[in-house]
N, C-alpha and C positions, 0 to 999 in steps of 0.2 A: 504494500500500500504506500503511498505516495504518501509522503512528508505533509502537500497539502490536503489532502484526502484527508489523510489522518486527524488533522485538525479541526478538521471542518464535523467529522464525525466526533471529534470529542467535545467540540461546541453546542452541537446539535444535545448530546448527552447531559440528561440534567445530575448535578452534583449529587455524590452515593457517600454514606457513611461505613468507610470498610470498615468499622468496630465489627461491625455484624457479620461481614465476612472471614473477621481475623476470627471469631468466636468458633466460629463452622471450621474454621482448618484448625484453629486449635485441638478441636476434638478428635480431629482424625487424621493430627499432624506424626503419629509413630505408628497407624493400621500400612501397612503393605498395601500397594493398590491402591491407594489414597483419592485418585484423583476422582473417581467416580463420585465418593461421597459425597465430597469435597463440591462437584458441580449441584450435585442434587441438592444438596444442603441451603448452597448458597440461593438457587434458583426458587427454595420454598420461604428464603427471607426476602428474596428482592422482586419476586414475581416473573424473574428472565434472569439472563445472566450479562451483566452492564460491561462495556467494554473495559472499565478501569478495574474494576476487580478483576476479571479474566486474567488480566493484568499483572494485578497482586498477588493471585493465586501462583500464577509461574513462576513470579520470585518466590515465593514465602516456600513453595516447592523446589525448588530448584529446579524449573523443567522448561523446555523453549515454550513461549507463548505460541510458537504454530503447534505444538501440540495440545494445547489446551485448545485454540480452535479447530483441530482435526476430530476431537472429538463432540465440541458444539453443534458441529455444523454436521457429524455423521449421524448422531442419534436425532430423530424426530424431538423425541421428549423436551430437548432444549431451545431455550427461545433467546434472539436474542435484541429486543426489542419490547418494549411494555407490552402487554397483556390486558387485552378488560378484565374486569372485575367476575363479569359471566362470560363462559366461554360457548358459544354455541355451537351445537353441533349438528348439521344436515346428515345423514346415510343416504348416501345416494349408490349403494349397490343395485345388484337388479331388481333386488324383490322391491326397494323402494322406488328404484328409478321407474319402474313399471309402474309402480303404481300411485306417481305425480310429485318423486321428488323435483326433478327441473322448477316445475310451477312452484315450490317451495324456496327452495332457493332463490329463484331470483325475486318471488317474493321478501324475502330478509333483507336482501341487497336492496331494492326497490327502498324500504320501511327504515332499513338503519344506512344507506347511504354508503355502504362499503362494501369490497368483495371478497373472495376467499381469502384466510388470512391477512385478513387485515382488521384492524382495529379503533374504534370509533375514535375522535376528538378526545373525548370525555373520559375517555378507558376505563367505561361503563359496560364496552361489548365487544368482543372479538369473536369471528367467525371463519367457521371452516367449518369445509364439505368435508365428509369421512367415508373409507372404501364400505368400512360395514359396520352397523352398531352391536351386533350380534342378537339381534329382535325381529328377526325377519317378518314372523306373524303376526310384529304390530305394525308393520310398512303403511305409511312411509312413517319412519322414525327422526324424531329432531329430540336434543339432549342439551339441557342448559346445565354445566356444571354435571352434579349427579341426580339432577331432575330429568325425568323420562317424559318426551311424550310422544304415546303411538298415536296411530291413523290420522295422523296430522293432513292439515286440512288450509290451503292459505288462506280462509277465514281465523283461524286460531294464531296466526302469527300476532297479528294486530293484539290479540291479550296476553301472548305472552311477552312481546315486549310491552307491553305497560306494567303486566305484572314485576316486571325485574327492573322496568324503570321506578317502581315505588320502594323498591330493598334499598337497604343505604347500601353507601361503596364501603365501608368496610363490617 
């Protein structure tokens, strides 16, 4: 990455308190294998995993920071990039695709303004399609967080984001 690149991306980044980060590799600064934790950890304190800790973490490990993004960027699980608060989630396999995910989907995008993977203003809402929610006999299936909802309908979209726009954000 480019010197200005780099910059521009760490401006863009709003300021992170690695107290929280150094706590997470404190704990699992003498396990073998460290570094797995070590991601996980930090990503259930910060919501994603922020460029400057990424960072910290390769020092405080002693490991090249492209190996700490070799494995951000390999595992799905990790994000690196704010997150809403609700994540939603479309199955758009076949059992759903057949039976009116498309018209779901871009019903959400239509309502919240955004498309796969990506993430409202407010980071209130982040959305992704998913290959399969493993509920085929409720298709089509959409999942907020660990809320379920089968035989969705893009009449039900419109209450479920009001219902999640009434939750607070934390």
């Amino acid at each position: 990455m480019s010197d200005a690149v780099a910059q521009q991306v760490e401006e863009q980044e709003p300021e992170v308190d690695l107290s929280l980060a150094d706590k997470v590799i404190d704990k699992y600064i003498d396990l073998p294998g460290n570094l797995m934790p070590v991601l996980q950890g930090v990503q259930d304190e910060y919501g994603y995993v922020p460029r400057k800790v990424a960072d910290h973490i390769a020092e405080r490990l002693n490991v090249y920071p492209s190996q700490i993004y070799g494995v951000l960027t390999f595992y799905a699980q990790f994000h690196l990039k704010p997150r809403g608060r609700f994540i939603i989630r479309v199955c758009v396999g076949t059992a759903c695709h057949v039976s009116g995910a498309p018209r779901i989907v871009e019903t959400f995008f239509d309502k919240l303004h955004i498309g796969h993977a990506e993430t409202t203003p407010d980071l209130r809402f982040t959305f992704e399609k998913v290959a399969c929610l493993g509920a085929c006999g409720m298709a089509p299936l959409a999942m907020v967080n660990d809320d379920t909802f089968g035989k969705m309908t893009v009449q039900r979209v419109d209450e479920i984001i009001a219902e999640y726009n009434q939750r607070p954000m934390k």
